[in-house]
C-alpha positions in Angstrom: 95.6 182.1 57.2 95.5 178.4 56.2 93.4 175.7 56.0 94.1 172.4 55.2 91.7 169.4 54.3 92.6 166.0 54.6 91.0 164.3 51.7 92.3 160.4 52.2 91.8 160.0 55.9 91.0 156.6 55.3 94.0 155.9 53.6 96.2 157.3 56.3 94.5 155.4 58.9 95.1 152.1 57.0 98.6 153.3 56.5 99.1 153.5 60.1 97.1 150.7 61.4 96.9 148.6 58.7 93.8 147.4 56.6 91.7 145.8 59.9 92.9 148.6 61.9 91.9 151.0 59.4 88.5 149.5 59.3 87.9 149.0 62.8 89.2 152.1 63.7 86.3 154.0 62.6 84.2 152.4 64.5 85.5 153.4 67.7 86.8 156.9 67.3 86.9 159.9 64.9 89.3 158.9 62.0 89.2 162.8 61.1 90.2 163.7 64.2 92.6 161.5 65.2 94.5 162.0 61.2 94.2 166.0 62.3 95.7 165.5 66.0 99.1 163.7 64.3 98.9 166.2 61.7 98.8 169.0 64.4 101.7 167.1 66.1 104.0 167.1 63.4 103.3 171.2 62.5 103.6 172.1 65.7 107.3 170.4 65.7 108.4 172.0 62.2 106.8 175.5 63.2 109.1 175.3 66.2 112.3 173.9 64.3 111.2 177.5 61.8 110.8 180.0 64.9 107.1 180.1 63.9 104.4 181.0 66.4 100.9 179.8 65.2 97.5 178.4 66.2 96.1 175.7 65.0 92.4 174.6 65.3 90.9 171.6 64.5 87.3 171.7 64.0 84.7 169.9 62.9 82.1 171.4 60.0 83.5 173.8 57.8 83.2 172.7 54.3 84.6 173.8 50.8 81.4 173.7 48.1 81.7 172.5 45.1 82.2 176.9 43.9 85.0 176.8 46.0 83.2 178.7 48.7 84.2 177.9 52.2 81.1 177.2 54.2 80.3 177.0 58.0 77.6 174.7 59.1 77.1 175.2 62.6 76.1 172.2 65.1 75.0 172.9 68.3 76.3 170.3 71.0 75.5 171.6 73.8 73.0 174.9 75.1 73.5 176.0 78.1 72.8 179.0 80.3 74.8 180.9 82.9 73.8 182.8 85.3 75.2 184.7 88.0 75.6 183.3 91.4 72.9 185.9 92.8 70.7 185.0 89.6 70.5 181.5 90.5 67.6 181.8 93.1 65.6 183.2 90.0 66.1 180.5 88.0 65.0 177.6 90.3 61.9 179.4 90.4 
């Protein structure tokens, strides 16, 4: 398994929208994600030209500590509950 961290994403955004771009950018979407989605673009091209199958993720949270221990902070977005159709009636109770 691999992971990868993209350590400049700043850089990369300024690279590809220039300085104001690069600045602005930020402020209206995820510079991390958007440097990971052209990443994943490009892998998922060479992994074809190679015959390789893969999956790649992209998510947000895992960190690597400063003992080079790869850590997993979880953030709950969104709770929610499901219930069987015939379970609904109990829960609107």
């Amino acid at each position: 398994m691999l992971i990868i961290e993209v350590t400049n994403v700043r850089e990369v955004m300024r690279q590809r929208f220039g300085s104001l771009g690069g600045r602005l950018i930020g402020k209206v979407v995820n510079e991390e994600a958007q440097v990971e989605k052209a990443l994943i673009e490009e892998m998922e091209i060479a992994f074809q030209e190679f015959g390789i199958e893969a999956r790649i993720l992209s998510v947000q949270g895992p960190e690597l500590s400063e003992d080079k221990n790869l850590e997993f902070p979880l953030q709950v977005r969104e709770d929610r509950k499901v219930l069987l159709k015939d379970d609904q009636s109990l829960s609107e109770e």
